[in-house]
LUMTI-663639 format. One line per 8 residues: number of its first residue (from 1); their letters; for each residue z, y, x of N, C-alpha, C. Coordinates in Angstrom, 1 decimal, decimal comma, always signed. Atoms other than C-alpha are relative to their C-alpha. Layout:
% residues N
NUM> A> Z Y X Z Y X Z Y X; ...;
***
This chain:
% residues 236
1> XXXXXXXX> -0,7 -1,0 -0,9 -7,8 +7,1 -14,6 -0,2 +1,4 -0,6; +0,1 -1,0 +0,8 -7,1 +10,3 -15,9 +0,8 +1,2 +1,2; -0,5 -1,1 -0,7 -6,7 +13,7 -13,7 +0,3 +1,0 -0,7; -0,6 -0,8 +0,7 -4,7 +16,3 -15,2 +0,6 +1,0 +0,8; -0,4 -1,0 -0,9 -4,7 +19,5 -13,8 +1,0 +1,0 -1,1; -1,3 -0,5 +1,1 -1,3 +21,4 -15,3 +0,7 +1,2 +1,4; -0,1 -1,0 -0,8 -0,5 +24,8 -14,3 +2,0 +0,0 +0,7; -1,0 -0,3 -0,5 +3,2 +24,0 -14,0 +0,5 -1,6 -0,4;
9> XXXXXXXX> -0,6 +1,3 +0,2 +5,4 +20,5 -14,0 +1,5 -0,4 -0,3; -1,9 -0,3 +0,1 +9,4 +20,2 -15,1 -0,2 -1,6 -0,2; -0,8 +1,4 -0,5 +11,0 +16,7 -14,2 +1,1 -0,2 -0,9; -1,4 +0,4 +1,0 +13,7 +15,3 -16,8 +0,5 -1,0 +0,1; -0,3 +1,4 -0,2 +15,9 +12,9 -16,1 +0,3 -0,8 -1,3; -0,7 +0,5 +0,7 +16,6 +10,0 -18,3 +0,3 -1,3 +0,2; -0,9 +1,1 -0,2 +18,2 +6,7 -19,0 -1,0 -1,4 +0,5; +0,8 +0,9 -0,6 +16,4 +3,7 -17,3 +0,4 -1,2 -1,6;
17> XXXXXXXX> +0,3 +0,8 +1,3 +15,3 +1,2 -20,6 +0,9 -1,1 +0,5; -0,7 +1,1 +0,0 +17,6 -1,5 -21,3 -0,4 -1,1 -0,1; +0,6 +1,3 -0,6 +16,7 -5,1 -20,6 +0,9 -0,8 -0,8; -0,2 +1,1 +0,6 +17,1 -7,9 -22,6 +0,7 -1,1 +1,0; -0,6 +0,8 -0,9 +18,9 -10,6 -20,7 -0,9 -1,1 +0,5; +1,0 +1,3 -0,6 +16,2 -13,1 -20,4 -1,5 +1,1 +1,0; +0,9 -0,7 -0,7 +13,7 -10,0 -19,3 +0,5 +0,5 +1,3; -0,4 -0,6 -1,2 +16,6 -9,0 -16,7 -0,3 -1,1 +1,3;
25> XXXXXXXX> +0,1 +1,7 -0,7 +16,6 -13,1 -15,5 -1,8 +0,2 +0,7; +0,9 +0,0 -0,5 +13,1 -13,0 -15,5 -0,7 +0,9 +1,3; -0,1 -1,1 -1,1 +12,6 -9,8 -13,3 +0,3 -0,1 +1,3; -0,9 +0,1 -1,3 +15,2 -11,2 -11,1 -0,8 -1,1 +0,9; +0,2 +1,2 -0,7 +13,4 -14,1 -10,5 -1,8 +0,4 +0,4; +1,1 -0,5 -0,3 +9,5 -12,3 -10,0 +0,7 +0,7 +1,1; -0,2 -0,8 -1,6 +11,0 -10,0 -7,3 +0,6 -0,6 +0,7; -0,1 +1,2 -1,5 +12,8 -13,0 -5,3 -0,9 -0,7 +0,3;
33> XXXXXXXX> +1,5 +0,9 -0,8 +9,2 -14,9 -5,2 -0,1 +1,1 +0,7; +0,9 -1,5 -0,5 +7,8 -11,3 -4,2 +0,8 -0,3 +1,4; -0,4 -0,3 -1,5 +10,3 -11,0 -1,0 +0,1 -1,5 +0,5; +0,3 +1,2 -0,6 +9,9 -14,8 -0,5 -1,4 +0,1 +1,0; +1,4 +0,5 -0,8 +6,3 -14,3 -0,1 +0,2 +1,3 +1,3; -0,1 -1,3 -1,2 +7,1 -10,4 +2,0 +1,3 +0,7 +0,4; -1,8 -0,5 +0,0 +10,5 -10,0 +3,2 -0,1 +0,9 +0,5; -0,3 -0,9 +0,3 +9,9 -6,9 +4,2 +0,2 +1,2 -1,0;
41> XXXXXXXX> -0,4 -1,3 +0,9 +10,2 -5,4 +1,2 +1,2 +0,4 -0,9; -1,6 -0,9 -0,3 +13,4 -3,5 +0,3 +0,2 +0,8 -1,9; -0,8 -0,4 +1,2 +15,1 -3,2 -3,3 +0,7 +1,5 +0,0; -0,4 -1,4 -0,4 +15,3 +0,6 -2,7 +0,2 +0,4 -1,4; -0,4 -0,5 +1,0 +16,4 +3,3 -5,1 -1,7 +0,7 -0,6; +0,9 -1,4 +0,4 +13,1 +5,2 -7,0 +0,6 +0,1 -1,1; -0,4 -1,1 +1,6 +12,4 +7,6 -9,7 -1,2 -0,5 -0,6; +1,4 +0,5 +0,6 +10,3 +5,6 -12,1 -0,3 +0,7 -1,4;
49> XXXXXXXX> +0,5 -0,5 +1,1 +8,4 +6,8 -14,7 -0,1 +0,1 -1,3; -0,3 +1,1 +1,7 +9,6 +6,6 -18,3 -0,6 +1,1 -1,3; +0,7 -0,6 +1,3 +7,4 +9,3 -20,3 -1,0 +1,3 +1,2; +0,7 -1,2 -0,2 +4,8 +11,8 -19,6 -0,8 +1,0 -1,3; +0,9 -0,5 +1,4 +3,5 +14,5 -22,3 +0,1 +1,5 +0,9; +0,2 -1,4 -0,1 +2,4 +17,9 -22,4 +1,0 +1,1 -0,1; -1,1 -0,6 +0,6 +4,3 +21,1 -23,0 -0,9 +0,8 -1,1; +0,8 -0,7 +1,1 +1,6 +22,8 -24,9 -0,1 +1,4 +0,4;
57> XXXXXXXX> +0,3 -1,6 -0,6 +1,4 +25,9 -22,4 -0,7 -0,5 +1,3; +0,6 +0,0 -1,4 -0,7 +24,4 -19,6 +0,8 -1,0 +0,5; -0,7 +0,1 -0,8 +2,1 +22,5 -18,3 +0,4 -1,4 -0,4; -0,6 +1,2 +0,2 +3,7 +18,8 -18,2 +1,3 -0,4 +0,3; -1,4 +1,0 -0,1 +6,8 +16,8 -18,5 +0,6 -1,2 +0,0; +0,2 +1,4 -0,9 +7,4 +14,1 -16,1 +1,8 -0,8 -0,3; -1,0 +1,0 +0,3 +10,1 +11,4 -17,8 +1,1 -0,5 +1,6; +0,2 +0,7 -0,9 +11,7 +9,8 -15,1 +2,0 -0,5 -0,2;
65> XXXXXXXX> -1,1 +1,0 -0,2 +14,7 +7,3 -14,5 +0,5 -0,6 +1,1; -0,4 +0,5 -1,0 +17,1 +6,1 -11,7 -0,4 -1,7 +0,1; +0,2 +1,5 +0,0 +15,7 +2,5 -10,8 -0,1 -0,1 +1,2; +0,0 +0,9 -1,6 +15,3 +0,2 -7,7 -1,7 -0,7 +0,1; +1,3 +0,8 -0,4 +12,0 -1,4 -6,5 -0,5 -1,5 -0,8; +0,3 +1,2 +0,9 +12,5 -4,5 -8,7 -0,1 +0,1 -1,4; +0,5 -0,4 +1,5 +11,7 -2,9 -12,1 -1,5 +0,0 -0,1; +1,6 -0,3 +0,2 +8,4 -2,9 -10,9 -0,8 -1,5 -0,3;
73> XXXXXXXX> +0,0 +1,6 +0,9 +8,4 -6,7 -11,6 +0,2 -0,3 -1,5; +0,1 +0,0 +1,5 +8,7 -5,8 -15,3 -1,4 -0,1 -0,5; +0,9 +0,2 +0,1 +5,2 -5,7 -15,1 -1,2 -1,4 +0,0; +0,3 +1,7 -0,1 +4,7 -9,5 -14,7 +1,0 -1,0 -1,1; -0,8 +0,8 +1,1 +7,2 -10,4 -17,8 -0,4 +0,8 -1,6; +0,8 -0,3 +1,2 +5,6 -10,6 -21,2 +1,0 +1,1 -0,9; -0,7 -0,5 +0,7 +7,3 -8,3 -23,8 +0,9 +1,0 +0,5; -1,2 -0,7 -0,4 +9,5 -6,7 -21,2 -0,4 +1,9 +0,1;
81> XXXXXXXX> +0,0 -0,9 +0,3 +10,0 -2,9 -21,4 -0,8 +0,3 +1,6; +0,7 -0,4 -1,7 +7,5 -1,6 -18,4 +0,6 +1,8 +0,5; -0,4 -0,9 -0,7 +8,7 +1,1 -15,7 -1,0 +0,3 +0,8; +0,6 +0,1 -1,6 +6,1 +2,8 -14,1 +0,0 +0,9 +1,0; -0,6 -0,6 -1,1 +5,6 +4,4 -11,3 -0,2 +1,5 +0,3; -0,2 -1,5 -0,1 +6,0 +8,2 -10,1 +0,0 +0,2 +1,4; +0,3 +0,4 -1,8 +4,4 +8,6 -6,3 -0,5 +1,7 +0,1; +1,4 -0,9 +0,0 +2,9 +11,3 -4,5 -0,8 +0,0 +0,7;
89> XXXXXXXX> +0,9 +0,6 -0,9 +0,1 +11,7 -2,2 -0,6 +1,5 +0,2; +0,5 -1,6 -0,6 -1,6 +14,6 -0,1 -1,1 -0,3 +0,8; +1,6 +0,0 -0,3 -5,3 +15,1 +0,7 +0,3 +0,9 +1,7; +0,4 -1,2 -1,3 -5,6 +16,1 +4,4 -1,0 +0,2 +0,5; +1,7 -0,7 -0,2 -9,0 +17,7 +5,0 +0,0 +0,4 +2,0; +0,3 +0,3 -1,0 -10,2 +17,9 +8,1 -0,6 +1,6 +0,3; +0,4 -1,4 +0,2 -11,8 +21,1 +9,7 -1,4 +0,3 -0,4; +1,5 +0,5 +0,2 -15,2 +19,7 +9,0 -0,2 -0,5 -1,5;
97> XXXXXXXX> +0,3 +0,7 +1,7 -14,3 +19,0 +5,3 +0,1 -1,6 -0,1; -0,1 +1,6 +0,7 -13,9 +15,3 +5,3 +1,5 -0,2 +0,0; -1,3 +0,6 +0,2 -10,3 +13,6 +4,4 +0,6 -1,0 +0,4; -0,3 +1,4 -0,6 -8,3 +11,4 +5,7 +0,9 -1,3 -0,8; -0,5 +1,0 +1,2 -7,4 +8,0 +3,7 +0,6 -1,0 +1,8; -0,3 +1,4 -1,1 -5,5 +4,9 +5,6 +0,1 -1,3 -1,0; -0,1 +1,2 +0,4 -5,1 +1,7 +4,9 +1,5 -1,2 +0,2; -1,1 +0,0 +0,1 -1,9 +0,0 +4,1 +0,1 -1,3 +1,2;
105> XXXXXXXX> -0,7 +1,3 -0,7 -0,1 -2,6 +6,7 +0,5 -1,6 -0,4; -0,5 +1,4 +0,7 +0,1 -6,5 +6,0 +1,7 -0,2 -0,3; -1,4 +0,2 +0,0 +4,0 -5,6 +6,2 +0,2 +0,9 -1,2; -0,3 -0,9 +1,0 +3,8 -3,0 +3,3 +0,0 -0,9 -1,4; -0,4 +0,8 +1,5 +4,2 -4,0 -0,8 -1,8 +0,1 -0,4; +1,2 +0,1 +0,6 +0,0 -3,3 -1,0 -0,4 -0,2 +1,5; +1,2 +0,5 -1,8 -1,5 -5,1 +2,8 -1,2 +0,4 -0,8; +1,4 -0,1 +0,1 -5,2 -3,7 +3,0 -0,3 +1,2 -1,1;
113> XXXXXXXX> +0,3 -0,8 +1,1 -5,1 -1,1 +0,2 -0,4 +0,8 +0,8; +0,0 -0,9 -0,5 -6,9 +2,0 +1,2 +0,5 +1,1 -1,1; -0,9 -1,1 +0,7 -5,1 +5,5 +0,1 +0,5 +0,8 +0,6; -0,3 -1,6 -0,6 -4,2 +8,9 +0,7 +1,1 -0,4 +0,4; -2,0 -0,1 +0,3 -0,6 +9,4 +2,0 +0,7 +0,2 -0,7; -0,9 +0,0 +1,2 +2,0 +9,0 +0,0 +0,9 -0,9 -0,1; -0,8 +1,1 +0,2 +4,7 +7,0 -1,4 +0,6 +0,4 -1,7; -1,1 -0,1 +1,3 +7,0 +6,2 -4,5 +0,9 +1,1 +0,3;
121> XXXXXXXX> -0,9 -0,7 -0,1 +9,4 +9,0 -5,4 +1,0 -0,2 +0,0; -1,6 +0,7 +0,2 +13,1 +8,5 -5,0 +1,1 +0,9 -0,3; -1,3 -0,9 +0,8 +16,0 +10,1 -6,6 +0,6 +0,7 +0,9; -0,8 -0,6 -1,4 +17,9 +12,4 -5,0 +1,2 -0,9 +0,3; -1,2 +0,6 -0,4 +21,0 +10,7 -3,3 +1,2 +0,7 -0,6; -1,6 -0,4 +0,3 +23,6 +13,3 -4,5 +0,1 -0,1 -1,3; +0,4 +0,0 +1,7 +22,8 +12,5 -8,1 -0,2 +1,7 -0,8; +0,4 -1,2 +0,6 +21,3 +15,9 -8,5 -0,7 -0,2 -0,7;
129> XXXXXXXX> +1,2 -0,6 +0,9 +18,2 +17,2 -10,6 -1,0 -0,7 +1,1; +1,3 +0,1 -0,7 +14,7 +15,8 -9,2 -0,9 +1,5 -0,6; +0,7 -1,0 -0,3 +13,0 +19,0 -8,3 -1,9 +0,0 +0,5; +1,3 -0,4 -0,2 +9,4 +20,2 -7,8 +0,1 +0,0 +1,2; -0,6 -0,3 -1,4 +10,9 +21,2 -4,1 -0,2 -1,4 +0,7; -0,3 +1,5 -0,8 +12,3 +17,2 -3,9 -1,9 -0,3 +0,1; +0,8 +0,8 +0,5 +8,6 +16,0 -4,8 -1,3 +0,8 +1,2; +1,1 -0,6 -0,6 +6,7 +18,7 -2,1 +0,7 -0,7 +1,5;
137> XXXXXXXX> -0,6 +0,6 -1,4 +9,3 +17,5 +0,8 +0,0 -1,1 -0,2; +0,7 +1,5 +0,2 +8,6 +13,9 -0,4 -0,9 +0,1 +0,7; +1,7 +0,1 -0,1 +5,0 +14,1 +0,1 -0,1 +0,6 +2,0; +0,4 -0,5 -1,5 +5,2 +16,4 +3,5 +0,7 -1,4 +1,0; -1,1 +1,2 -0,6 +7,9 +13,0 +4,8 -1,6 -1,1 +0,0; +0,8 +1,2 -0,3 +5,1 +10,6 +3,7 -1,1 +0,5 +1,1; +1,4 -0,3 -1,2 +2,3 +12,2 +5,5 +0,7 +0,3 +1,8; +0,0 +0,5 -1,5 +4,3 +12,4 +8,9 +0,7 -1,4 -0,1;
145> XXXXXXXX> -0,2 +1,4 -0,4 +5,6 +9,0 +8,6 -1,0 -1,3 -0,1; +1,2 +1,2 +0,5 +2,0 +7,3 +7,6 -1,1 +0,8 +1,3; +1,1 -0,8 -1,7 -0,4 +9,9 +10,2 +0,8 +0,5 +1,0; -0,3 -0,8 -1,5 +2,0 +11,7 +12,8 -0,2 +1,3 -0,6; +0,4 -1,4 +0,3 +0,9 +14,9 +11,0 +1,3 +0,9 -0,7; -0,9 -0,9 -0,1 +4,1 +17,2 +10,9 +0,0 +1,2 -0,7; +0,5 -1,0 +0,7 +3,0 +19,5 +8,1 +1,0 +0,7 -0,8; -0,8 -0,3 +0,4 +5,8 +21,7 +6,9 -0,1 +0,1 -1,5;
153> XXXXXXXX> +0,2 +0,5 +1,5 +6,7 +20,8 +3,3 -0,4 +1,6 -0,7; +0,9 -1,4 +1,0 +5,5 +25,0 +2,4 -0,8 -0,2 +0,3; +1,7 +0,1 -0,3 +2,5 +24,2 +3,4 -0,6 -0,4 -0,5; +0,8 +0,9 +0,9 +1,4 +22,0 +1,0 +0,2 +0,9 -1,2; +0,7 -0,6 +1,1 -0,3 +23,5 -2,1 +0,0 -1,4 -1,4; +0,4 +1,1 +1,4 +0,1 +21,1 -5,7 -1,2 +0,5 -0,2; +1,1 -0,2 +0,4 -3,2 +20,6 -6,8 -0,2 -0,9 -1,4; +0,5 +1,0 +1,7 -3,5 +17,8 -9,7 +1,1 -1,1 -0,1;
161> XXXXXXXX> -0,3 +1,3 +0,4 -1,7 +15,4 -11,3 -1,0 -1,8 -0,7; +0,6 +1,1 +0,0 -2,9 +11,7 -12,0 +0,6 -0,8 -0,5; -1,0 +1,1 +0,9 -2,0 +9,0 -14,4 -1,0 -1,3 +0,0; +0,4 +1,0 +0,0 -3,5 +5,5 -13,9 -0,3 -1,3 -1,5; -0,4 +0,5 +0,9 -4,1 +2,7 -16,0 +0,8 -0,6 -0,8; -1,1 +0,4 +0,5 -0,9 +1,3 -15,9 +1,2 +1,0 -0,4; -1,1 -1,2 +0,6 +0,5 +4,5 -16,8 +0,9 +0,3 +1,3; -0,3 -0,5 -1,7 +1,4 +5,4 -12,6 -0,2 +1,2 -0,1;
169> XXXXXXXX> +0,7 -1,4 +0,1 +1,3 +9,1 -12,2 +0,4 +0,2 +1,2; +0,0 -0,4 -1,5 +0,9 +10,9 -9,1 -0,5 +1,4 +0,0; +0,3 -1,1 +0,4 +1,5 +14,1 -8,5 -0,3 +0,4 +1,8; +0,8 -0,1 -1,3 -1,2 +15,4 -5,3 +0,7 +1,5 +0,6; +0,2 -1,4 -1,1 -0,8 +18,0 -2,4 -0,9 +0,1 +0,6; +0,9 -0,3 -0,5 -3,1 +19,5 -0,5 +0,6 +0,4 +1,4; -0,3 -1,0 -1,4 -2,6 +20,1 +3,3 -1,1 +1,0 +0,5; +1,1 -1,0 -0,9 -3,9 +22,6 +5,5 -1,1 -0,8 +1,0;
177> XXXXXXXX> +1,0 +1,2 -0,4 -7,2 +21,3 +7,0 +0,6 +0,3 +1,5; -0,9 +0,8 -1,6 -6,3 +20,0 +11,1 -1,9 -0,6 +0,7; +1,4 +0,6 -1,1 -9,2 +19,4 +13,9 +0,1 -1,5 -0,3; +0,3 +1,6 +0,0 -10,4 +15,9 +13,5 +1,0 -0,9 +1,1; -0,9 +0,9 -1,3 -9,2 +15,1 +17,3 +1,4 +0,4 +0,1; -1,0 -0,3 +0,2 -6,3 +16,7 +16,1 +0,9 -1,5 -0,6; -0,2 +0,9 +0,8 -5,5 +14,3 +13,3 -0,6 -1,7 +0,5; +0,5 +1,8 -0,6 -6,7 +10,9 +15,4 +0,8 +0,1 +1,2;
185> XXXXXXXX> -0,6 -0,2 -0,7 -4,6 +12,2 +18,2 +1,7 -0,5 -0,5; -1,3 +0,3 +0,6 -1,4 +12,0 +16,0 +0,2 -1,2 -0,6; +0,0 +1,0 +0,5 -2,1 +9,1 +14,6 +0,3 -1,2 +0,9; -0,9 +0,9 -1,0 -2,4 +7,2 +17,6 +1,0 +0,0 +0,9; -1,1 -0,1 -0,7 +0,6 +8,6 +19,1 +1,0 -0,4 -1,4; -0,7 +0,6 +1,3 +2,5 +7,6 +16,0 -0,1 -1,5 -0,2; -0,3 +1,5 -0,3 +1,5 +3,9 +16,4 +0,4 -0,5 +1,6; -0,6 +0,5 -1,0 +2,3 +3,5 +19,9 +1,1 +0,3 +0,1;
193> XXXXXXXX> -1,3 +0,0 +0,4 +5,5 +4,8 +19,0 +0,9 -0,9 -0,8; -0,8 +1,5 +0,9 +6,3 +2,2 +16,7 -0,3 -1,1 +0,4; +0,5 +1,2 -0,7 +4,9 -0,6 +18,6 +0,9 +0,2 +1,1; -0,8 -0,4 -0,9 +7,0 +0,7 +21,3 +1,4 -0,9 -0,9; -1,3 +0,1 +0,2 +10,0 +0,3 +19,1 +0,0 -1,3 -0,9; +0,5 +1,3 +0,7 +8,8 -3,1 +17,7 +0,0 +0,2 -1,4; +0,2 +0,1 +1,4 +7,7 -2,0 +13,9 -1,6 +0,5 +0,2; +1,6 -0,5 +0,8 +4,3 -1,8 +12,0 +0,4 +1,9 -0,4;
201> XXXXXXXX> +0,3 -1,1 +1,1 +3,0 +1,3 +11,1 -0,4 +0,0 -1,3; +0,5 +0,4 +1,6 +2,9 +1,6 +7,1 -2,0 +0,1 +0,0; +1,8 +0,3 +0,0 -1,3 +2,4 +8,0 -0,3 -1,0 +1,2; +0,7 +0,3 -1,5 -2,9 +0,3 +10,4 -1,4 +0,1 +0,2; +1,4 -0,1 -0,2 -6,0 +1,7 +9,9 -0,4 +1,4 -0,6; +0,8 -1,3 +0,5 -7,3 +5,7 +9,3 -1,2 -0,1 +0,0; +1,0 -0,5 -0,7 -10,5 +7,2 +8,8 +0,0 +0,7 -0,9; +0,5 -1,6 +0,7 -12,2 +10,4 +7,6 -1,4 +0,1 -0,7;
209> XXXXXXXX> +1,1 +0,4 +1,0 -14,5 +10,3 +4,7 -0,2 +1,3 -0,3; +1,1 -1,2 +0,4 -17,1 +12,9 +3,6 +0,3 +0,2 -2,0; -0,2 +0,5 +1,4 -17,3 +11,5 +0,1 +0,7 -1,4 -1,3; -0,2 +1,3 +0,8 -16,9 +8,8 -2,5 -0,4 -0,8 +0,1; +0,7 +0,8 -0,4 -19,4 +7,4 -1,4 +0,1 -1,1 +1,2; -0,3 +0,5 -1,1 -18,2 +6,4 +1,8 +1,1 -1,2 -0,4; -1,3 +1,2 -0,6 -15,3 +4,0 +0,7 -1,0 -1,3 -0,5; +1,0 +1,1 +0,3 -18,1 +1,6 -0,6 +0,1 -0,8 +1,5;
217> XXXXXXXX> +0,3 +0,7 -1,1 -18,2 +0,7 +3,3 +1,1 -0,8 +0,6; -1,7 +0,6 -0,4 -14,3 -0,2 +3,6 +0,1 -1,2 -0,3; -0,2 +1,3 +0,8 -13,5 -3,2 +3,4 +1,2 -0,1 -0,5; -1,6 +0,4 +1,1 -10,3 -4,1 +0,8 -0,3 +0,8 -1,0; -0,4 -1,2 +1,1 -9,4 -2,2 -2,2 +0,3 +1,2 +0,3; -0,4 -1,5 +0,3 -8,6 +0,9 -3,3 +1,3 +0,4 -0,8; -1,1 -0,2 +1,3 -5,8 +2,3 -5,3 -0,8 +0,9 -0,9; +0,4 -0,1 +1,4 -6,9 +3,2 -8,6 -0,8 +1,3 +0,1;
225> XXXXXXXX> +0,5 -1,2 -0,2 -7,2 +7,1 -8,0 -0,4 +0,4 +0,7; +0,7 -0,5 -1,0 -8,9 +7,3 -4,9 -1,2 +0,3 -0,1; +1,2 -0,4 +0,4 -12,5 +7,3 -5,7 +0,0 +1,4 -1,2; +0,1 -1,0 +0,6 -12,1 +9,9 -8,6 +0,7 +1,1 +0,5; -0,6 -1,3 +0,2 -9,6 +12,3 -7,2 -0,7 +0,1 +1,2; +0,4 -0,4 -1,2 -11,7 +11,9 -3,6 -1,5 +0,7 -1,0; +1,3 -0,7 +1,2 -15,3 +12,8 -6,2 +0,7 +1,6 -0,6; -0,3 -1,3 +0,4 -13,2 +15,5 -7,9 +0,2 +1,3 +1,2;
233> XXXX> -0,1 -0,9 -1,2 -12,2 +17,3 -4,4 -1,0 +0,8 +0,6; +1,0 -0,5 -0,9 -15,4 +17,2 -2,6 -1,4 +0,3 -0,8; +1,0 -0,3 +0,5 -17,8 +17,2 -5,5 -1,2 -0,9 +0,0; +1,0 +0,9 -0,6 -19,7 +14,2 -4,1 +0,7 -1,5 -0,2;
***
């Protein structure tokens, strides 16, 4: 896991890698098991990740490509050209300094994972440019549709980027910190709202951690950069 703090970030589109016909078959046939085993999951449009390098002034340049959710099954076919992923995620601090992680829903594409808010990026719809803009109003959408927390997309501050082992990058916000009973308040008014309207919540489970130390006590996984970018944050 590698954190990469870059004083500035430009977004480039380009062409989604071409596919061999037996890697496209194969593909096709790894993401119909996948929604056999979780039919809620949804052959959406993202912006996957098809290069990341420096610029050589502080600054990075994030590849990226129009794809759909089933590229990410390139990852389970030998030889095939891999797509990966381009998410973001936003640290909500609390007034007391601790942050809030959840934990993903047996209905989501990771049940039990714990993880900041966030989600896959998605292209714009009007076939524009993906913007720094698109990628801070991303991030403010995930955090009220995963906590209830309503945090206007200026509000968030970029703080670091993040590249995984499978070559995932994730580019972080930072919200404004929020009373504890603030942020546990919103949360469970945000699942009784969707239980109301018969859906899961993408978390079905928050809490507010001090340190790194603390997810040792969680039960499930983690996603990759939780432990290091929660140690980088708090120092602990």
């Amino acid at each position: 896991m590698e954190l990469l703090p870059a004083t500035r970030i430009r977004l480039v589109e380009t062409a989604v890698p071409e596919l061999a016909p037996r890697h496209r078959s194969a593909m096709d046939r790894v993401w119909e098991a996948a929604v056999r085993a979780n039919p809620a999951l949804f052959d959406g449009p993202v912006a996957a990740l098809t290069g990341l390098e420096a610029d050589g002034r502080g600054g990075l340049v994030l590849s990226w490509a129009r794809a759909t959710y089933r590229y990410r099954a390139l990852r389970q076919v030998p030889g095939a050209a891999v797509c990966s992923s381009l998410f973001v995620s936003v640290l909500q601090p609390t007034d007391d300094g601790r942050l809030l992680i959840g934990r993903m829903s047996p209905s989501t594409a990771a049940p039990g994972r714990w993880q900041l808010p966030g989600g896959t990026v998605e292209p714009p719809l009007d076939g524009g440019e993906l913007t720094l803009a698109d990628l801070r109003a991303h991030a403010a959408r995930e955090l009220a549709e995963e906590t209830g927390s309503d945090t206007p997309a200026d509000a968030l501050t970029r703080w670091l980027t993040t590249r995984g082992d499978r070559g995932n990058v994730g580019v972080l916000f930072v919200a404004p910190p929020r009373p504890t009973r603030e942020l546990r308040d919103r949360y469970a008014a945000l699942v009784r709202a969707e239980t109301a309207r018969g859906a899961d919540s993408e978390f079905d489970r928050i809490e507010l951690i001090h340190s790194s130390a603390d997810l040792a006590a969680l039960e499930g996984p983690h996603v990759d950069y939780l432990r290091p970018v929660v140690r980088h944050y708090t120092g602990i």
